[in-house]
C-alpha positions in Angstrom: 60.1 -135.0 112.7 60.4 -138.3 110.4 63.7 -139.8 110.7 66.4 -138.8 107.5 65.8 -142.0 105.5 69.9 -141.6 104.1 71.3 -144.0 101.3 75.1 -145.3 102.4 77.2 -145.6 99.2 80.4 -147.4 100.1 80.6 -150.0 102.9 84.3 -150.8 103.2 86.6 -149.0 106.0 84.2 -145.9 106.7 81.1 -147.9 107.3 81.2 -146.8 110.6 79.9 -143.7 109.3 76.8 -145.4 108.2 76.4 -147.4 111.6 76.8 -144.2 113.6 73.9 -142.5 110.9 71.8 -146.0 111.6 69.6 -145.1 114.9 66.7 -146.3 116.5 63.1 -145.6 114.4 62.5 -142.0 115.8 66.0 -141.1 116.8 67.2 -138.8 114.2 68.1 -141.3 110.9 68.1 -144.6 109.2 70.3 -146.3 106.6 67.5 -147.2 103.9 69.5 -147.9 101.1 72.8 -149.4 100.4 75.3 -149.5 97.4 78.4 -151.6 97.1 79.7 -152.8 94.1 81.0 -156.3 96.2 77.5 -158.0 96.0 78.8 -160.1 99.3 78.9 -157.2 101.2 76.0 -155.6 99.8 74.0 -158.6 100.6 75.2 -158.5 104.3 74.6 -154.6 105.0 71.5 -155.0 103.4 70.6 -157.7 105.8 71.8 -155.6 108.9 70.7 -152.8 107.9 66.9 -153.7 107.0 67.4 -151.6 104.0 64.2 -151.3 101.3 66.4 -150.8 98.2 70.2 -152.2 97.8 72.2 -151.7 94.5 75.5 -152.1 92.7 75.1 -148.7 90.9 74.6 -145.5 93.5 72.6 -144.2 90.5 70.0 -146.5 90.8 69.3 -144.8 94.4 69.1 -141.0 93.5 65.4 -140.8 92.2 63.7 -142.6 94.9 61.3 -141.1 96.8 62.4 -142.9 100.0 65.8 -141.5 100.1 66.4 -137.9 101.6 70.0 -137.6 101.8 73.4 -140.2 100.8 76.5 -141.0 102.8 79.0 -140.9 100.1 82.3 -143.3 101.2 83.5 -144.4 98.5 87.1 -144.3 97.0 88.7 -141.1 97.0 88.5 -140.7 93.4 84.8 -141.2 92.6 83.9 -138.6 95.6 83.6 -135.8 93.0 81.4 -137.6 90.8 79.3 -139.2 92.6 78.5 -136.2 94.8 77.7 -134.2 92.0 74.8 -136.9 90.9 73.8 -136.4 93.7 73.1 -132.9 94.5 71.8 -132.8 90.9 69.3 -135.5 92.0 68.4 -132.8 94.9 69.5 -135.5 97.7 71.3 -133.7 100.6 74.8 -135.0 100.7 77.3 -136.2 103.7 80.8 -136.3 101.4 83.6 -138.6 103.2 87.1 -136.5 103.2 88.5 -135.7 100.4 85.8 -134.1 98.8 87.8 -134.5 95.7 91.5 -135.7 94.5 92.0 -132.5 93.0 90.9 -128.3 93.4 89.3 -128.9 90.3 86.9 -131.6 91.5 86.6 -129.6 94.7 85.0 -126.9 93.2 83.4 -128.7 90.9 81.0 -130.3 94.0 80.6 -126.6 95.3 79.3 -125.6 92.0 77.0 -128.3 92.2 75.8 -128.2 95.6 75.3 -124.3 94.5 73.5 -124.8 91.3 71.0 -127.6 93.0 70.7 -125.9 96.9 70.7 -129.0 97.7 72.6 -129.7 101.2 76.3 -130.5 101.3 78.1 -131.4 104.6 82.0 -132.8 104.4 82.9 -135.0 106.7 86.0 -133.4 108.2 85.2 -135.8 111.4 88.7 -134.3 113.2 87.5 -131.2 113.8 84.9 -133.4 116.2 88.1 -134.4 118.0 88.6 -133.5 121.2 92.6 -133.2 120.6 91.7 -130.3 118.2 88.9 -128.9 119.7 91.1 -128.8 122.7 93.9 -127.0 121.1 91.7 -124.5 119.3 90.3 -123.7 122.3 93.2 -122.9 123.8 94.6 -120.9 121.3 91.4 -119.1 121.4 91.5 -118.2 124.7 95.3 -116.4 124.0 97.3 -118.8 126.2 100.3 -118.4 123.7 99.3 -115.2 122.4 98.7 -114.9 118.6 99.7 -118.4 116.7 102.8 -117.4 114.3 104.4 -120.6 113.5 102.6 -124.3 113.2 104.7 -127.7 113.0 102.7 -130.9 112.6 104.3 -134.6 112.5 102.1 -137.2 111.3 103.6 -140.8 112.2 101.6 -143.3 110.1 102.7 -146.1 111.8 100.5 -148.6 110.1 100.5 -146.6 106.5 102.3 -149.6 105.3 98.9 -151.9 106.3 96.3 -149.0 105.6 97.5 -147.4 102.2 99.7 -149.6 100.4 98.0 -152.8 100.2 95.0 -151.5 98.2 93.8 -148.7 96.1 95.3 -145.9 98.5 98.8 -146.9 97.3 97.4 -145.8 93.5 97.6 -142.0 92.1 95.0 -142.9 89.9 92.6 -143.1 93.3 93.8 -140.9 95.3 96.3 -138.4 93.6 98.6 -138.6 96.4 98.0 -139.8 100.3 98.7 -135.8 100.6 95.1 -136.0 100.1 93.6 -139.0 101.4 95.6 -138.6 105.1 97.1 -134.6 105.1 94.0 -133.0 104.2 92.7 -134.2 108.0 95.6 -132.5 109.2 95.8 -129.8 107.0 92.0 -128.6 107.7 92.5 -128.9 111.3 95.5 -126.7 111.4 93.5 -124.1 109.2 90.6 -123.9 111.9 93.3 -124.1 115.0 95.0 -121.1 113.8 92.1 -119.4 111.7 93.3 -119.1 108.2 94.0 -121.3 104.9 96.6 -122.4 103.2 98.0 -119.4 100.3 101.3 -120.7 99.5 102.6 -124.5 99.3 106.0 -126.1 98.8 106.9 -129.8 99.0 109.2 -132.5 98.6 109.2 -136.6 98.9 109.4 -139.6 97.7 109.1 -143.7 97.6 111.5 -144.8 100.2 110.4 -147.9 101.5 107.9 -149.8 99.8 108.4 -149.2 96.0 110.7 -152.1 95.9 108.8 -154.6 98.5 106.8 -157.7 97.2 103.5 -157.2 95.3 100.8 -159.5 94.6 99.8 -160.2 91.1 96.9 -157.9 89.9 93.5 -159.4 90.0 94.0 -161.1 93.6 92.3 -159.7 96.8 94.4 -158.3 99.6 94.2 -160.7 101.9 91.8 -160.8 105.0 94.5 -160.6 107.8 95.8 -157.6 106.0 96.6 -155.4 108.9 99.3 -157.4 111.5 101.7 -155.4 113.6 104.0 -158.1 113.6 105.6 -156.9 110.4 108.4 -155.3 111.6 110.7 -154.0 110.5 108.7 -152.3 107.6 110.7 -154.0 104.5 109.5 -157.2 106.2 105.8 -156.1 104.8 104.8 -158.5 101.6 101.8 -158.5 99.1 101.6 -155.1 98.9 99.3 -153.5 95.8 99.9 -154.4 92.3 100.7 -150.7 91.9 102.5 -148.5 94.1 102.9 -145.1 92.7 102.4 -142.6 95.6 105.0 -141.4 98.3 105.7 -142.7 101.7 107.3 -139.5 102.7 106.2 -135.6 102.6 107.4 -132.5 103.4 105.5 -129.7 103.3 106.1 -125.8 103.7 103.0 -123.6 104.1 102.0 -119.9 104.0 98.9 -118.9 105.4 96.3 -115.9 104.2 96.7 -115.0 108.0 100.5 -114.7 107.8 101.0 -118.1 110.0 103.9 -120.5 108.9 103.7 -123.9 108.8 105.7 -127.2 108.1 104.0 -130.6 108.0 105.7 -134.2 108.0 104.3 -137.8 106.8 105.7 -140.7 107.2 104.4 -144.0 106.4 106.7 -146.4 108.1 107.7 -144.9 111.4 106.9 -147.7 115.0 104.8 -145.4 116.4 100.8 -144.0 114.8 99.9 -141.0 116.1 99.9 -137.0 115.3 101.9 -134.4 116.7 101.3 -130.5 116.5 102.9 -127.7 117.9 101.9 -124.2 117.8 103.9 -121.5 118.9 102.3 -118.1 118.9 104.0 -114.6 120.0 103.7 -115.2 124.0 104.1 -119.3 124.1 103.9 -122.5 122.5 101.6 -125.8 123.2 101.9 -128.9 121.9 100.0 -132.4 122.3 101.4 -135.7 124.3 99.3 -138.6 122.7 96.5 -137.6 120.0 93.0 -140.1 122.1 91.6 -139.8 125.3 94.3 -139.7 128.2 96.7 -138.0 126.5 97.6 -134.1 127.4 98.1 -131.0 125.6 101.1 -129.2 127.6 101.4 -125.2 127.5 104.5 -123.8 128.2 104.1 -119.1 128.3 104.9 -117.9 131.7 109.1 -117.3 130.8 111.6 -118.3 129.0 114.2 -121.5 130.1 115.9 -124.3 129.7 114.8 -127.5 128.4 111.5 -128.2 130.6 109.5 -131.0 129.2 106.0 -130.1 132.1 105.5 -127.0 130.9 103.4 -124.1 132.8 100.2 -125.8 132.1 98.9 -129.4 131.3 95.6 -130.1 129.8 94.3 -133.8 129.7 92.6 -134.5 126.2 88.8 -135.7 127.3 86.7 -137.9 125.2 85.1 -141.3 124.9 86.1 -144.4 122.5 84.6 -145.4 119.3 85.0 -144.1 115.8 87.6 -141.6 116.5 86.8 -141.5 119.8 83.6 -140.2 119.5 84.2 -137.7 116.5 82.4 -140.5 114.2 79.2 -140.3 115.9 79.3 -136.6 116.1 80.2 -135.7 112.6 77.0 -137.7 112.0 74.5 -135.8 114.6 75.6 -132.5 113.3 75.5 -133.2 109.2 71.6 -134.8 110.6 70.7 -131.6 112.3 72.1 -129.2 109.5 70.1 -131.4 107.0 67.5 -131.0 109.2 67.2 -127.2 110.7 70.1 -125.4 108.6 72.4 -122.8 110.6 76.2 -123.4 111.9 78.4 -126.4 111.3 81.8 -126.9 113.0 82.9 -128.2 109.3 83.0 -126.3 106.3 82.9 -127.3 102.7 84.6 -123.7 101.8 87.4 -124.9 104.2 87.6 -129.1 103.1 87.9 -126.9 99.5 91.2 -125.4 101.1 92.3 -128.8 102.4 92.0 -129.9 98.9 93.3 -127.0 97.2 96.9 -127.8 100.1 97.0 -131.1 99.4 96.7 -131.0 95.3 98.9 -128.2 95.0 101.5 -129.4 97.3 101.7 -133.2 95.1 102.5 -131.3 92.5 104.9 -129.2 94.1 106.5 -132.4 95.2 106.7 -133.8 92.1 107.8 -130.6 89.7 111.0 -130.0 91.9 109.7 -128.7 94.9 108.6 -125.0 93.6 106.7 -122.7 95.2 102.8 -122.9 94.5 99.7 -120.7 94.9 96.5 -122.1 95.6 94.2 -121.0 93.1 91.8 -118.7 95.0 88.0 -119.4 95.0 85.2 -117.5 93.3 84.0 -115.1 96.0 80.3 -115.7 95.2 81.0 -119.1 95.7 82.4 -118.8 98.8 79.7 -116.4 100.5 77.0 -118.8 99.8 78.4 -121.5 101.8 79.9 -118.7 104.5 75.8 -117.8 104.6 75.0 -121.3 105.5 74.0 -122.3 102.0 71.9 -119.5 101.6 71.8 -117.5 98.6 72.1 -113.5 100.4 69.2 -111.3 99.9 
């Protein structure tokens, strides 16, 4: 077959999506196209990527004839839109987590991708992994029984650096970083433990950097941005111009499957890492370190005191790279389904569910932390992308 001739749309912090999609001629894909709306970096990827067409406006892109598919990575906020454009073009679409800001949006890009056939493939790249693969695979195989319980603690140990010097730290962008960073671990959980989110409540806040120095709008964030030497974190400076989304969460969650859950964010804690444990009705396991090297430890043969080995330990495997590996991965597989159809380890359904946590629990959080439903999804809907985006006979 002819390589995938894919259109990247967005070159900032993801770009190594569109490196890992850029292969050798007859290896799969190439990058073709480019859209940024810096015309520095546009010129520069256009340059390194050989690309035949290179624009400002993704528009531009969607009716050319040498374009199959786009890599969307662009802020959060314009995911929805620009998606849409393009399965309405009839381009297959790789859409960079969050599909959308809000369960709206979310479904709005199903609808879409529906309405067009066009492909769409959400790039959920955790569930490529191999600390979650690991742990689902365990849980599969009934090492602690059936999962009842989930606790996940997500120490965003550079969320200081990463989300509130630039857009990430506006709702306007991203809604709330419940979005942007929980819906990773959020739709990971789900597939662990085999259900979605039903029920969500939440509460948080500002804590830290609301009252830290700011720049003044209309200058850059500057180009030595991320520096682990700011420490403590009210020692960080020149954060965003606007600063209007928490830098603490605390979720409670009901699954469709009966499974409870709790999830923690914090975006000033020394450490940067994820920590789940799962405890089903014959044992618990629970991760040491979230890359290569680190070790998922099982504890189910008896109950005791205080053991921190466990009855089992299970080193996490995998090479480095864009999330260790799970960059390069994400990419072969949304190639091939473009390509040949049939099973992906992602889901859009599911990155709806992520969504549909996320969104409900931000405004959970900020209502007074009540209980939320998350609005259910048309069933039709959801059987055409359960049949592999195939309308059923």
């Amino acid at each position: 077959m002819d390589d995938l001739r894919i259109a990247a749309i967005g070159l900032g912090q993801r770009r190594s999506l569109a490196a890992a999609a850029h292969r050798e001629p007859g290896q799969g894909s190439r990058i073709t196209a480019v859209c940024d709306l810096d015309e520095t970096t546009l010129r520069a990827e256009a340059d390194f990527f050989g690309a035949t067409a290179a624009e400002t406006d993704y528009r531009r892109l969607l009716d050319r004839d040498d374009v199959d598919a786009v890599l969307v990575a662009t802020p959060d906020h314009t995911h929805a839109r620009v998606a849409i454009d393009a399965l309405s073009a009839g381009k297959a679409v790789y859409l960079e987590k969050p599909m959308a800001t809000t369960v709206a949006d979310a479904d709005a890009v199903l609808h879409a991708a529906r309405a067009s056939g066009a492909r769409l493939y959400v790039g959920h790249n955790m569930r490529h992994m191999e600390v979650v693969r690991l742990m689902r695979q365990l849980v599969q195989e009934g090492r602690i029984g059936t999962p009842k319980t989930v606790w996940i603690r997500h120490f965003v140990g550079h969320g200081g650096d990463f989300f509130f010097k630039d857009w990430h730290a506006e709702r306007a962008k991203v809604n709330s970083l419940l979005l942007q960073k929980a819906c990773h671990d959020l739709d990971a959980m789900h597939w662990i433990v085999g259900g979605s989110t039903a029920e969500v409540q939440a509460m948080g806040g500002l804590t830290v950097y609301g009252d830290l120095p700011r720049r003044a709008a209309g200058v850059p964030k500057a180009e030595n941005w991320l520096d682990t030497a700011n420490w403590p974190p009210t020692s960080q400076r020149e954060l965003n111009p606007v600063i209007d989304v928490e830098d603490l969460a605390l979720l409670n969650l009901r699954l469709d499957n009966g499974v409870l859950a709790a999830y923690q964010q914090c975006h000033y804690t020394p450490d940067y890492w994820r920590s789940f444990t799962i405890i089903g009705d014959a044992g618990r396991l629970e991760n040491h370190g979230d890359a290569p090297g680190g070790t998922i430890r099982v504890w189910n043969t008896g109950r005791r005191d205080y053991d921190p080995d466990g009855d089992g330990e299970f080193r996490i495997p995998g090479p480095e790279g864009g999330h260790h590996g799970a960059d390069a991965r994400v990419i072969e597989e949304f190639v091939r389904f473009v390509r040949e159809g049939g099973h992906t380890d992602t889901s859009p359904v599911a990155a709806r569910m992520a969504v549909a946590a996320g969104d409900l629990a931000t405004r959970s959080l900020r209502g007074g932390g009540a209980v939320l439903r998350v609005p259910e999804l048309d069933r039709s809907l959801r059987n055409y992308f359960d049949n592999g985006q195939v309308e059923a006979a």
